[in-house]
N, C-alpha and C positions, 0 to 999 in steps of 0.2 A: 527516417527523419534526419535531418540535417542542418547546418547552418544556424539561421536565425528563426528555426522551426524548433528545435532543440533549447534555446534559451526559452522561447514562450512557455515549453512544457515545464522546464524545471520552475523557472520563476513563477505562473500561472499567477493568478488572483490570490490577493492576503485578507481574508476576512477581519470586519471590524473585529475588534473584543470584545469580548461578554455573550459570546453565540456561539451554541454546536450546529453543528451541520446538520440537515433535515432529509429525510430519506425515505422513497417511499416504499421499499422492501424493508421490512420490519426488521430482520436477521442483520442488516447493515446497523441496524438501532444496538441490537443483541450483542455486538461486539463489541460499540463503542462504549456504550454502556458499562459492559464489564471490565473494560480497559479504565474507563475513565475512577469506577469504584475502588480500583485498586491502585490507584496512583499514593506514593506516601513518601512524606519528607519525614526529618529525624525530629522533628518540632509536632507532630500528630495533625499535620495540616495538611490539604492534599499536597501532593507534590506534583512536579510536573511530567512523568511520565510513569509507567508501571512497570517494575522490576519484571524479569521474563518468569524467577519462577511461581511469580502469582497468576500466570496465566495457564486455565482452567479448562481443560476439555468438555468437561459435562457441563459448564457455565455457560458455553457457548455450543453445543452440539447440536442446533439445528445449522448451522453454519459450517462445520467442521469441512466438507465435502468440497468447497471454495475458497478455505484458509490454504495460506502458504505462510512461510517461516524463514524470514533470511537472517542468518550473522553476517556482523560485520567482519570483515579481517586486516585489522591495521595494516598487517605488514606489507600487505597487496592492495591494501587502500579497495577493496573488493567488497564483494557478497558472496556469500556461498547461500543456496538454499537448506533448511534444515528439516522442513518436509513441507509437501504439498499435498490436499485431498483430491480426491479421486474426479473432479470434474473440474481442478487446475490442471491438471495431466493430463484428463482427456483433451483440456481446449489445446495444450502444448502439443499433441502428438505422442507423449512419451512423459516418464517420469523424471521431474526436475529436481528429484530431492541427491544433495550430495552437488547439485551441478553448482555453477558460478552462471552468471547472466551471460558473461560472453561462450558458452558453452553451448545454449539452445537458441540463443536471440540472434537478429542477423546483428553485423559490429555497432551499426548507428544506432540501434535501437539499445543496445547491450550499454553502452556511453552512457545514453539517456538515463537509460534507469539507474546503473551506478550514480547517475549526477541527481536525479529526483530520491534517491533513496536516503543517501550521504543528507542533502536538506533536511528530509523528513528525521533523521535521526539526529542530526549534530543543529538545528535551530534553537529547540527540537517542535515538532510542527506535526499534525493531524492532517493528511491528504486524501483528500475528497477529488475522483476525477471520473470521470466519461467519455469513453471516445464512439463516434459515430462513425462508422466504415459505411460507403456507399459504393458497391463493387459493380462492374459495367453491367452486370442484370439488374439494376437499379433495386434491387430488395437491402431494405438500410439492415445495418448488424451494427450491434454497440456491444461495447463493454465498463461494466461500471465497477469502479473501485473504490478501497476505502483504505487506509494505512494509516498506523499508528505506530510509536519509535518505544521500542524495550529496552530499560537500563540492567545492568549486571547485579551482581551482590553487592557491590560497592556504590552502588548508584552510578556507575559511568555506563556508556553510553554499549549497548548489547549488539543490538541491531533492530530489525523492524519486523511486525505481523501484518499481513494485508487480509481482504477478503476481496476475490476477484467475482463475478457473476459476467459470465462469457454469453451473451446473444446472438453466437455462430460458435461452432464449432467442425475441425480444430483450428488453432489459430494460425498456425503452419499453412495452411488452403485460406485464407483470409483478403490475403493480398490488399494489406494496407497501405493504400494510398496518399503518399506524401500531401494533398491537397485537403484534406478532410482532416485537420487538427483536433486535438481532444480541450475539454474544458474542464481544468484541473483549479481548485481554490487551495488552501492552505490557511489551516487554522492553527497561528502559533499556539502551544504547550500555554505561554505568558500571559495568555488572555480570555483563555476559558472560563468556564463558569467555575465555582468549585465546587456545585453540586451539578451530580451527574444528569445527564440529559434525560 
């Protein structure tokens, strides 16, 4: 992806306020959920994102298998991965944990998602996205995702947890095609509900 392919993705759709996003794989529900219950400002009100170390294995462990984990790293204005389950990897080819995005991504796509991740973290903002790959066998494959931005022990800003569910595997053999965009929403921190979905 390139060009003015790359803005559409990061900028993608701003959902009104006052609405979580609907999902029809439960385990998408299982995550937000538990992200969204542990959100906490210093006033016992929700706050707007969930410190990383309230995030819970066995809270989410039907899902774990599809979670990945990026930190951010100022210094390199980057991501590093801090682990992936077992059917992120497989869709990658290989294990992403320890990598940075320009390590297994081709470079335009590696851009992208620093540029979509950076949003989702520093808005800070809820990303809901789909992409539909239609590859010249014409049998469609998608991939749906869901991301949400982790603050530190000080409430600044950590980096971000996804849940990926991959519709081909691996992504490596996928051969996505510049022509066939994804449909990415974003639901600012700012406007959510304060009770959880």
């Amino acid at each position: 992806m390139s060009g003015q392919g790359d803005r559409g993705v990061v900028e993608g759709e701003v959902a009104e306020p006052g609405h979580w996003p609907v999902f029809r794989d439960p385990r998408f529900l299982q995550l937000l959920r538990h992200w969204a219950e542990n959100r906490q400002s210093d006033d016992g009100k929700p706050g707007l994102i969930m410190p990383r170390a309230a995030l819970d294995p066995v809270a989410i462990r039907a899902c774990l298998a599809h979670i990945w984990l990026a930190q951010y790293l100022p210094d390199e204005d980057s991501f590093i991965f801090r682990l992936a389950g077992e059917r992120v990897n497989e869709a990658w080819g290989a294990s992403i944990t320890g990598k940075r995005p320009d390590e297994f991504m081709p470079p335009a796509s590696a851009t992208t998602a620093k540029q979509i991740y950076r949003r989702i973290l520093f808005t800070p903002a809820v990303h809901v996205g789909h992409r539909r790959i239609e590859p010249a066998e014409r049998q469609e494959k998608s991939a749906e995702r869901l991301v949400v931005p982790l603050s530190d022990g000080a409430g600044g800003p950590w980096g971000i947890v996804g849940m990926s569910l991959y519709h081909f595997n691996p992504v490596t053999q996928a051969n996505l095609p510049p022509s066939v965009g994804p449909d990415v929403t974003y639901y600012p921190c700012s406007g959510l509900p304060s009770a959880a979905p």
